[in-house]
Legacy VTK file of the C-alpha trace (Angstrom):
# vtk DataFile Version 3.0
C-alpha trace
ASCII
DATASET POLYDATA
POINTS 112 float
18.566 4.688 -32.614
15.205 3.308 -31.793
17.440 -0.009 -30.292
18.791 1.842 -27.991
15.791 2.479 -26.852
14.381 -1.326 -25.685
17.639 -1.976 -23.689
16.628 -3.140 -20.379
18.563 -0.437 -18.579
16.916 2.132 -20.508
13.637 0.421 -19.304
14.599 1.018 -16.101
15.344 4.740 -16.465
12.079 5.073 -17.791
10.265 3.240 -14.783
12.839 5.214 -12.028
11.263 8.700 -13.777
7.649 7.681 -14.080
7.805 5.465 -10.690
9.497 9.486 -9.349
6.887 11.977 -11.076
4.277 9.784 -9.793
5.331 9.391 -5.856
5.979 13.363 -6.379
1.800 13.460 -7.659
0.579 11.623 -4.661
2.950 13.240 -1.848
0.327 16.703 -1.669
-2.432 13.806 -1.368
-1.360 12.087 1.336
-0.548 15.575 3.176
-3.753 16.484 2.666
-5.599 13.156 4.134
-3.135 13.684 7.551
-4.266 17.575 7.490
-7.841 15.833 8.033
-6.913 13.730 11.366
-6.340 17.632 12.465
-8.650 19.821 10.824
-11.801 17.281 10.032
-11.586 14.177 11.712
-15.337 12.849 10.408
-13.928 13.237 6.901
-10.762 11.211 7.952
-13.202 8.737 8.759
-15.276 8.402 5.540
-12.094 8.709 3.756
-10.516 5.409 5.939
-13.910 3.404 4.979
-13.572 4.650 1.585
-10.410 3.289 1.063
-11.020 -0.042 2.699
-12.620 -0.931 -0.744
-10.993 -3.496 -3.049
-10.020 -1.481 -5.708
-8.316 1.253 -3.043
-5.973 -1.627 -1.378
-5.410 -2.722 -5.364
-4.065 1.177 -5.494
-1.651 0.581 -2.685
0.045 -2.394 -3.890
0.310 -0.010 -6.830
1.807 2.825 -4.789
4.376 0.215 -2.808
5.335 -1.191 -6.012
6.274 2.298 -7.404
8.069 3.602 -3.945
10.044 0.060 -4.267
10.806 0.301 -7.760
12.011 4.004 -6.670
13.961 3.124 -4.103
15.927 -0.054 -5.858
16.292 2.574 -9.128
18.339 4.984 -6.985
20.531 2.396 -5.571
20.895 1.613 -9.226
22.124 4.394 -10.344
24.187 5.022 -7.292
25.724 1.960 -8.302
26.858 2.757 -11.728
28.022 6.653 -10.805
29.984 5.138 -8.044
31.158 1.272 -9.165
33.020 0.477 -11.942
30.655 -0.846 -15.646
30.190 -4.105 -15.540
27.777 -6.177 -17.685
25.806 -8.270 -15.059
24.468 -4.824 -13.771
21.694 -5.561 -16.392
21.010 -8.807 -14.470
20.926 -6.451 -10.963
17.973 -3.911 -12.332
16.179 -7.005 -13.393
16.750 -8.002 -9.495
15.862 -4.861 -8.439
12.473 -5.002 -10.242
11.916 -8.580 -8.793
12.703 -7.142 -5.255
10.316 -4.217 -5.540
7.534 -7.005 -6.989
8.369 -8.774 -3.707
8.073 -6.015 -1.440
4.833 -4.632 -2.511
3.186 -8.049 -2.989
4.043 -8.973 0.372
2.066 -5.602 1.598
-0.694 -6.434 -0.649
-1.392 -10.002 0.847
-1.263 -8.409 4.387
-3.926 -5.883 3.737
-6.810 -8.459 1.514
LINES 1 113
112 0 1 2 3 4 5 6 7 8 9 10 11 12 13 14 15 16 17 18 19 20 21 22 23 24 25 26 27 28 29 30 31 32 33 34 35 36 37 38 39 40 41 42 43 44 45 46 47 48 49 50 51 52 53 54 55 56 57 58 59 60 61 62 63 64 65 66 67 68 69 70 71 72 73 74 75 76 77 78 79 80 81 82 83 84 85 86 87 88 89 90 91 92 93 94 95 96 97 98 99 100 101 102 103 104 105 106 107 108 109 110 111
């Protein structure tokens, strides 16, 4: 049983849930920082200059990687519920991870 369980495409069900629970944590966050452009715009801007810090941008990256790893696991599984089983879709997941790497280290070079 416990095989089953390091197979690459269970891997990526794993990383679609956790990549999903944790978009689904930070979505009330980010509401609240746009309430503040409305409600408290000098908090806004301590916020902005907080997050201009290193280890906030690292957080980002972090957050783009999950919303691309998100995004490339749905089209994953639309994939297999809607095309037929074949065995290089192993191959595509381990794509899709690459893709999502890309992506979000792309956005992290433009903002350091």
């Amino acid at each position: 049983m416990r095989v089953a369980r390091v197979h690459p495409l269970w891997l990526a069900y794993v990383l679609h849930r956790v990549s999903g629970l944790a978009l689904a944590l930070f979505l009330p966050l980010h509401f609240w920082v746009l309430s503040l452009a409305l409600t408290q715009p000098e908090r806004l801007d301590a916020f902005l200059n907080f997050a201009d810090q290193p280890l906030v941008k690292l957080a980002e990256f972090g957050l783009i990687f999950l919303l691309a790893v998100h995004i490339f696991g749905g089209l994953r599984l639309m994939a297999m519920e809607w095309l037929p089983w074949s065995a290089p879709q192993k191959t595509l997941a381990a794509g899709a991870l690459g893709v999502a790497f890309v992506i979000s280290g792309t956005f992290f070079l433009q903002v350091v």
